[in-house]
N, C-alpha and C positions, 0 to 999 in steps of 0.2 A: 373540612375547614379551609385548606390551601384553594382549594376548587371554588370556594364560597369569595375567597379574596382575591382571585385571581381574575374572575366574574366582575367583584366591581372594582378591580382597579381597569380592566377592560373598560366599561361602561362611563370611566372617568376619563379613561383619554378619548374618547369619541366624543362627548362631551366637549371635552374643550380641544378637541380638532374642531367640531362643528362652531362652537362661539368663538375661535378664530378666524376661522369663514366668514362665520355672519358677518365679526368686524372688518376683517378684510373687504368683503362688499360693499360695508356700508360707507370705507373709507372711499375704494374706489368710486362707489355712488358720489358721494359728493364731491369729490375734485373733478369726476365729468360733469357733475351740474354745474361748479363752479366757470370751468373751461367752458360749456356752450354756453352762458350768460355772458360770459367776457366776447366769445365770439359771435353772439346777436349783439350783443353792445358794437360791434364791427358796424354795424350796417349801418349808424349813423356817417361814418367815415365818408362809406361810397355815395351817400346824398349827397356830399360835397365833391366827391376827389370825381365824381361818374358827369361830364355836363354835357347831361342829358334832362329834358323835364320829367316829373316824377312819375307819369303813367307810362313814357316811352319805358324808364330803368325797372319796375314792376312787371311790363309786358313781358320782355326777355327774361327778367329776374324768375318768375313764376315759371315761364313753360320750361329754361334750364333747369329748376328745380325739378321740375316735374321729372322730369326726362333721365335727372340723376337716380332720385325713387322708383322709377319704374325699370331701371338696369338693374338697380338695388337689391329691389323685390325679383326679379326673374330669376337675378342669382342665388339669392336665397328659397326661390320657390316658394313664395309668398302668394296668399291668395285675396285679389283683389278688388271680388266680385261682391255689391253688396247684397241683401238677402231678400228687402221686400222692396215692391214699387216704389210706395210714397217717399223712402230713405235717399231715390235720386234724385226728388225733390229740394229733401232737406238740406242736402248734401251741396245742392245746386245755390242755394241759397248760403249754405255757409260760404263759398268759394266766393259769393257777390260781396259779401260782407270783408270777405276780407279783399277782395281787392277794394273797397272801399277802404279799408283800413289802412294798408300798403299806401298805396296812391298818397292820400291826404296824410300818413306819419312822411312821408318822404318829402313830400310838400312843405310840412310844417319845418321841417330842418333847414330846406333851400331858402326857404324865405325868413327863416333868424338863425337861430345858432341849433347845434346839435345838441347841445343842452337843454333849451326852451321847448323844443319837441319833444323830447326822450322823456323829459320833468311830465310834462302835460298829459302824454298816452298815458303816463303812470297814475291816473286818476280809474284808470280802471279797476281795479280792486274795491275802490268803495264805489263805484257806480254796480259795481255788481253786485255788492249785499244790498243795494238798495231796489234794485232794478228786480230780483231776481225774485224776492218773498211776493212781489206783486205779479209775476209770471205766475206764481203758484195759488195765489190768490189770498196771500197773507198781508200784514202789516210789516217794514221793515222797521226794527228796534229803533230805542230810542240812542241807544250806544253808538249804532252806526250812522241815525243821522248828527247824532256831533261830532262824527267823523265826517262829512260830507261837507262841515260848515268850515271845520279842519283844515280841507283840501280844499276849500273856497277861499279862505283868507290866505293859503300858499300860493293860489292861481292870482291872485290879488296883486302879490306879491312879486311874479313873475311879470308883469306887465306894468312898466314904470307909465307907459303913455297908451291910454284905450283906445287912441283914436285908431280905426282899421287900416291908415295907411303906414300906423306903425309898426317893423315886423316884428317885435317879441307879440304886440297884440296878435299881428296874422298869424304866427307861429301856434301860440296859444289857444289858438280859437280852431286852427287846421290839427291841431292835436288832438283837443277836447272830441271834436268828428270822428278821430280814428279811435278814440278810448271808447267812444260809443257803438262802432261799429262791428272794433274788438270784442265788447263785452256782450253785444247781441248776439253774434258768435258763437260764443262762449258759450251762453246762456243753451242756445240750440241744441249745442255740439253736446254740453254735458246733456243736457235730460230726453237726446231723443240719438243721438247717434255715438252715445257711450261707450257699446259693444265694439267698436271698432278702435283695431289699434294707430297708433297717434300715425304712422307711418301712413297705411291706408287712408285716413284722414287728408294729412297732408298732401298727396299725390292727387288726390280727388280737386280738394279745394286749391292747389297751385294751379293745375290743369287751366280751370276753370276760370280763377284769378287772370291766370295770363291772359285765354280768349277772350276775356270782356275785357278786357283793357288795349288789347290790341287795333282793333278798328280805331280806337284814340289818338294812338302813337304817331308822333309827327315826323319821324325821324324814318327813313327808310334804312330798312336792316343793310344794303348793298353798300349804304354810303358814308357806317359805322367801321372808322379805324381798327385794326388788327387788337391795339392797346385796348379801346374800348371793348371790344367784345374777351379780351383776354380780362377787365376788370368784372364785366357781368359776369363772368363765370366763377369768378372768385365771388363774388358776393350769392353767386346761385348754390353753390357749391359748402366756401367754406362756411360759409353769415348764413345761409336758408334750411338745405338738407342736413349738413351733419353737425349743428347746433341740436336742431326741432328731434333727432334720430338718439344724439345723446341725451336729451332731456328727458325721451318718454325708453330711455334704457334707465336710467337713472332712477326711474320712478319705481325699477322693480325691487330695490334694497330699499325705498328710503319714502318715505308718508308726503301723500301732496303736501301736508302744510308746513314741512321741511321745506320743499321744493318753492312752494310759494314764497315763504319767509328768505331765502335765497334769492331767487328772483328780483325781488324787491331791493337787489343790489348792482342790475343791468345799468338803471341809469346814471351810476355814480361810477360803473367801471366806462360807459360811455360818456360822462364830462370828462372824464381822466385821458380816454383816448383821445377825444378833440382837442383836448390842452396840450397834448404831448404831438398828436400829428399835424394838426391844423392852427393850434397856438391859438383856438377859441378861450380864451381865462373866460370863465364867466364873475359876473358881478355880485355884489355884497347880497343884492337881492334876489337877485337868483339863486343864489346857497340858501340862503333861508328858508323862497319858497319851496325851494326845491327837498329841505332837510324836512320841512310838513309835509309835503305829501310825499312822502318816501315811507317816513315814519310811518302816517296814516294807512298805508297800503299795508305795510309789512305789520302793523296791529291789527288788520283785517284779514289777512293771510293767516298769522296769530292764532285766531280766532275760530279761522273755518274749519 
């Protein structure tokens, strides 16, 4: 009988040693996802503080990235070979996408404010319930597209003057490109090069990012200030690798649609940074559109 009790009170504190653990993970899970959202939320910063045009700070931004992951990975003895032919295609193609994405989100910042960009990429989440059932070769619900109308009357709203030579419209409209370009990406990346971890991902497509943007750059690397290249590397560094590194660590205690519905709070810790570094206030209607398509995102995160 003592042997019977001693058995489960045994089996009780393991128990809840282990569902301390969990919790413990799951706490630490989330203050690192919080931390690399606040630190991608950085890279609006260096659109502005970096004056450079947006494919020159993406060129360096991407191959320093790269360069950090691939020290990363040796350290840890990381393998970062991938498996079949077609996957260096796919892979080649992700990298394009995103320096598309990069380029034109940096773009949209330089040309209005760090909020009207930041607001705008964040259209991707419902480009991608919508975009994604017809990859598959479904209809996309009828939920999601009144979400889509949702983030059409926020984008609206974001844009007091349409004409192109206005910059919240330029901003807007070079956003909208990168939330597309983003979400093609995305699309890819989930249903054909999944088995790879985000690190491997990333190291492939910064690579790749950087050389196609490179032949672009108008700036020769020789005749970029000490300061300069000391900011690219903060943003390749703290804003690129060890955000995207804590994200898909994060992912290992805690459910994508955790991580999604978190995320969905990048753009509002990046109006915060602009208002406090760069004294960017944004306007009545900027919060607004900005409060719809935040909302709309983080209800489609929600969801998935």
């Amino acid at each position: 009988m003592h042997g019977m009790w001693l058995h489960a009170r045994d089996r009780l504190t393991r128990a809840t040693i282990m569902n301390s653990a969990q919790q413990l993970s799951k706490r630490t899970g989330l203050a690192g996802l919080h931390i690399a959202n606040i630190l991608l939320a950085g890279t609006g910063l260096f659109a502005k503080l970096i004056d450079l045009p947006a494919v020159d700070i993406i060129s360096r931004r991407c191959l320093l990235a790269a360069a950090f992951l691939l020290l990363l990975g040796m350290a840890l003895k990381r393998r970062f070979v991938l498996d079949r032919g077609p996957e260096w295609l796919l892979m080649l193609l992700c990298g394009l996408l995103m320096c598309v994405h990069w380029v034109t989100y940096f773009h949209a910042m330089q040309v209005s404010t760090v909020a009207i960009g930041m607001i705008a990429l964040y259209t991707y989440p419902v480009m991608s319930v919508l975009l994604e059932p017809l990859w598959q070769g479904e209809r996309p619900r009828r939920l999601d597209v009144l979400c889509a109308l949702l983030v059409l009357a926020g984008v609206y709203l974001l844009v007091p003057d349409f004409s192109f030579g206005s910059g919240a419209a330029a901003g807007v409209f070079w956003g909208l490109v990168s939330a597309a370009a983003f979400t093609l990406r995305n699309i890819v990346q989930r249903n054909y090069l999944g088995v790879y971890r985000g690190d491997t991902a990333m190291l492939y497509q910064c690579l790749i990012a950087g050389l196609a943007a490179w032949p672009f750059a108008r700036q020769a690397s020789s005749a970029l200030s000490p300061a300069v290249w000391l900011q690219l590397a903060l943003l390749a560094l703290v804003c690129t690798a060890v955000p995207h590194s804590m994200f898909a660590g994060a992912l290992r205690s805690l459910t994508a649609k955790t991580a999604g519905l978190i995320s969905c709070l990048m753009p509002v810790y990046g109006v915060a940074l602009a208002w406090l570094v760069l004294g960017e206030v944004p306007s009545g209607a900027t919060i607004c559109g900005g409060l719809i398509i935040v909302a709309a995102a983080a209800f489609e995160s929600g969801r998935a």
